[in-house]
ROSE-329698 format. One record per residue (C-alpha): residue in one letter; x, y, z. Coordinates in nm, 2 decimals, padded with zeros to 4 digits, always signed. Layout:
A/X/Y/Z
...
//
This chain:
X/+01.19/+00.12/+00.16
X/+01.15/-00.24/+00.00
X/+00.84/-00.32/-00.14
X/+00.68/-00.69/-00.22
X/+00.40/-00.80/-00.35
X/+00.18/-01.09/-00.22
X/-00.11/-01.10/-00.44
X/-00.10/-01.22/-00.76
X/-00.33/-01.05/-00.89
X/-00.17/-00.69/-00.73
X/+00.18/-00.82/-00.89
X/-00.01/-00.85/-01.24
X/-00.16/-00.50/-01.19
X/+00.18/-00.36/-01.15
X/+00.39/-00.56/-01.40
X/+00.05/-00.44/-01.68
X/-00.15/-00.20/-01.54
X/-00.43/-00.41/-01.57
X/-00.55/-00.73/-01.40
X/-00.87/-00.97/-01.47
X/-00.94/-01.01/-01.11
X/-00.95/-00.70/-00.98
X/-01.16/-00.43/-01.17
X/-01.08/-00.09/-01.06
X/-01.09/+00.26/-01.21
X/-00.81/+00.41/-01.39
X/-00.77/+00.68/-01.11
X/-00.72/+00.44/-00.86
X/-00.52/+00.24/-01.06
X/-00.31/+00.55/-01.12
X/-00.29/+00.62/-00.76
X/-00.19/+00.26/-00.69
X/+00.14/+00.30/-00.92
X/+00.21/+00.66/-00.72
X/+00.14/+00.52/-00.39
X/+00.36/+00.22/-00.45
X/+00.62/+00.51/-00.57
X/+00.63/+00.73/-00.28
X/+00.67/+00.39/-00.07
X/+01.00/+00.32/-00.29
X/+01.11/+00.66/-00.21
X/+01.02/+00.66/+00.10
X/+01.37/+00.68/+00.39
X/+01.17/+00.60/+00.67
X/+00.84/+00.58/+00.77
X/+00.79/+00.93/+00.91
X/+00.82/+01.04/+00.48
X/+00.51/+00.83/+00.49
X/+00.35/+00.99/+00.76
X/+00.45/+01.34/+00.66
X/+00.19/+01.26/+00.32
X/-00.13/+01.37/+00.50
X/-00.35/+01.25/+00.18
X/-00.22/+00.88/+00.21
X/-00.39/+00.84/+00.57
X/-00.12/+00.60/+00.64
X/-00.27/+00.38/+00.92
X/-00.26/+00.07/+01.11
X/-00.52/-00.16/+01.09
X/-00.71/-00.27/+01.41
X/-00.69/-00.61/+01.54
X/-00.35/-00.71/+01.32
X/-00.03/-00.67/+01.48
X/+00.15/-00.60/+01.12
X/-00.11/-00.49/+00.88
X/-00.15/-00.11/+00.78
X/-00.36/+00.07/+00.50
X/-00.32/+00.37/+00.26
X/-00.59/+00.54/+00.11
X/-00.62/+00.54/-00.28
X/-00.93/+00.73/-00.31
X/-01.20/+00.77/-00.07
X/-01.35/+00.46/-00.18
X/-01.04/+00.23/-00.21
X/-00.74/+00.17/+00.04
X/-00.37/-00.03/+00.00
X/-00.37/-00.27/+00.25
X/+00.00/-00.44/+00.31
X/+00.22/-00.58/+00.61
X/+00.55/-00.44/+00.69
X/+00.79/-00.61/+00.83
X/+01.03/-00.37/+01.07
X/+01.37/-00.40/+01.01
X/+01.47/-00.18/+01.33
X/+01.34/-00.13/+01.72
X/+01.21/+00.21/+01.63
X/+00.96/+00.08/+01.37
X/+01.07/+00.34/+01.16
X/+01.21/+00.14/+00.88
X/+01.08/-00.14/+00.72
X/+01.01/-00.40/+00.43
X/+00.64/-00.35/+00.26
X/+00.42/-00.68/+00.15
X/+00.13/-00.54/-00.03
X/-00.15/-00.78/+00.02
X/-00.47/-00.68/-00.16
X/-00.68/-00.32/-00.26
X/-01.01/-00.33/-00.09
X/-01.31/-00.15/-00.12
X/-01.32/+00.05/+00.22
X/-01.68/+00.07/+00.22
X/-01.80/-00.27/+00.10
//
């Protein structure tokens, strides 16, 4: 799968591994450079699915926004834009890491 990224912040997170913005543990900042792996790797979106501990879900009341959990406190939150009929392949805009219980 293609993956993009939306937030600046996110983008200088990935390109460092650190950003001023966002303070976040190293384990979830870890997990955010798997996660954004596995998407890579990822054929279709069943591959996603398949990885239980991501809890790879769509988000109510957005037509194109989904989440994936990081750690228990923190999820992934992006918008994928499907590039068949069968929503099974797409391109991934990750959009921000929010605190899931804030």
């Amino acid at each position: 799968m293609e993956v993009y990224i939306e937030n600046k912040d996110l983008e200088d997170l990935y390109r460092t591994g650190r950003s001023r913005k966002l303070k976040l543990p190293k384990q979830v900042v870890d997990k955010f450079f798997a996660t954004v792996q596995k998407i890579e790797a990822a054929e279709t979106i069943h591959d996603l699915l398949a990885d239980k501990g991501l809890h790879f879900e769509k988000l109510k009341g957005f037509d194109d926004r989904y989440s994936m959990r990081l750690n228990q406190k923190y999820r992934l939150e992006m918008r994928i834009e499907w590039k068949n009929e069968a929503h099974t392949v797409g391109i991934f805009f990750l959009l921000t890491i929010s605190n899931h219980y804030q």
